[in-house]
C-alpha positions as a Python dict, from the first residue, in 0.01 Angstrom:
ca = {
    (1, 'X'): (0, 0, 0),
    (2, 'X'): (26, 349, -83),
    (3, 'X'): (144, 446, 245),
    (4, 'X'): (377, 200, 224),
    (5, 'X'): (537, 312, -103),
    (6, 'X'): (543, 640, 74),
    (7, 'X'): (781, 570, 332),
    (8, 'X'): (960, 326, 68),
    (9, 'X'): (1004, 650, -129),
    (10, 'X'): (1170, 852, 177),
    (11, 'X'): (1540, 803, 54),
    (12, 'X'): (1472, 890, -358),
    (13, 'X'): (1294, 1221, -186),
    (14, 'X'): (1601, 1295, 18),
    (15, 'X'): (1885, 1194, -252),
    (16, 'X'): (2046, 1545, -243),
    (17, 'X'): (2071, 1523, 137),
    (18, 'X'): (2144, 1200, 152),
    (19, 'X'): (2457, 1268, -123),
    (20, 'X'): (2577, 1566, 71),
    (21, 'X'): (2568, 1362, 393),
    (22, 'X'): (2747, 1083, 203),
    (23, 'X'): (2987, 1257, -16),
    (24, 'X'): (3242, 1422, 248),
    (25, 'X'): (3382, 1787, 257),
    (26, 'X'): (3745, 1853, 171),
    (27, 'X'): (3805, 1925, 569),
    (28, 'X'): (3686, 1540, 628),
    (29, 'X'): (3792, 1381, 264),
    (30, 'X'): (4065, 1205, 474),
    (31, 'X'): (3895, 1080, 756),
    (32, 'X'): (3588, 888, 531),
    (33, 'X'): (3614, 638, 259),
    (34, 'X'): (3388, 850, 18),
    (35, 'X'): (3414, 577, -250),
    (36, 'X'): (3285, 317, 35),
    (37, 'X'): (3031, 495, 95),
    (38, 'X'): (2898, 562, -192),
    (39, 'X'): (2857, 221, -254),
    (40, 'X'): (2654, 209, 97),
    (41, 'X'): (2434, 496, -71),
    (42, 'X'): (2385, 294, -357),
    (43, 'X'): (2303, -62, -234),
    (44, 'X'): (2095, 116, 42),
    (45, 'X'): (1892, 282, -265),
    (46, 'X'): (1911, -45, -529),
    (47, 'X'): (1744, -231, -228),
    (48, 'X'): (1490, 23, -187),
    (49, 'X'): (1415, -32, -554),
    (50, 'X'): (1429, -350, -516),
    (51, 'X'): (1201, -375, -247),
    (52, 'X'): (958, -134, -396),
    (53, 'X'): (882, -287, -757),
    (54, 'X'): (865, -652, -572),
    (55, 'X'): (557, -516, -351),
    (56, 'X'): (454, -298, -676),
    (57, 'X'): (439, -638, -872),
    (58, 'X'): (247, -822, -609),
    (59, 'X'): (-27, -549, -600),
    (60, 'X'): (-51, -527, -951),
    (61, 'X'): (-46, -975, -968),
    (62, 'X'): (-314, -991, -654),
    (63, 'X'): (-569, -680, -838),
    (64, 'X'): (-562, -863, -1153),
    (65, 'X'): (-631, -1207, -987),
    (66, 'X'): (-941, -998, -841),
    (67, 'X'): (-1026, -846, -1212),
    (68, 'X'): (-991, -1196, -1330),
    (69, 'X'): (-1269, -1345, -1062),
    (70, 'X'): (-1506, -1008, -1142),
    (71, 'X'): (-1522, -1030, -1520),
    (72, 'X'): (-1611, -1397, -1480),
    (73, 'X'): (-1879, -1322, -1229),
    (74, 'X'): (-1969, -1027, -1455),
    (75, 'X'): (-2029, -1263, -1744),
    (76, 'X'): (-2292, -1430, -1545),
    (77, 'X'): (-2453, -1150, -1426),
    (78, 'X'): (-2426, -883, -1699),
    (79, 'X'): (-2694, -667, -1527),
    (80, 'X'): (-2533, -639, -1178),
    (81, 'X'): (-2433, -289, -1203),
    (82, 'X'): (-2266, -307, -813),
    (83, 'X'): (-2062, -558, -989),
    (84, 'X'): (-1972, -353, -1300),
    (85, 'X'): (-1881, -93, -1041),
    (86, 'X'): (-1653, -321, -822),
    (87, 'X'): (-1510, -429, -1131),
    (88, 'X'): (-1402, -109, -1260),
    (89, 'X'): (-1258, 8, -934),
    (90, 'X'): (-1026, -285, -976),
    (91, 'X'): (-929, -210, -1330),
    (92, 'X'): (-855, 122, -1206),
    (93, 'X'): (-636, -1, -922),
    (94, 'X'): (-416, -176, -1184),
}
């Protein structure tokens, strides 16, 4: 997941290039619709954002599913300490 979010995260690393690609010069200004794209900047990076928290929220819904199952198991079995162990890694993850 975290490589994932990685490469999710290329176009928020390259805003400034990305605007300066987008946003043309005053030799071009005529021959691009800067306000059009703009908008294609913007939906391109709302999307992104979009994409990102959805697969953010999933991981955080699936880990706590897991934390859920541990500390119940953990309750049965207070002196499993590979337990305790797996159960904070989770915690940790969320």
């Amino acid at each position: 997941i975290q490589e994932l979010l990685r490469v999710m995260r290329t176009i928020d690393d390259r805003i400034v290039h990305e605007l300066n690609t987008t946003i043309p010069t005053a030799s071009f200004a005529g021959k691009i619709d800067a306000g059009q794209t703009c908008k294609e900047l913007y939906q391109s990076l709302m999307d992104a954002h979009t994409s990102r928290e959805r697969i953010i929220k999933n991981c955080i819904a699936q880990t706590s599913s897991v934390v859920k199952t541990l500390r119940e198991e953990r309750e049965k079995a207070q002196d499993d300490l590979a337990l305790l162990k797996q159960l904070r890694k989770e915690q940790t993850k969320v």
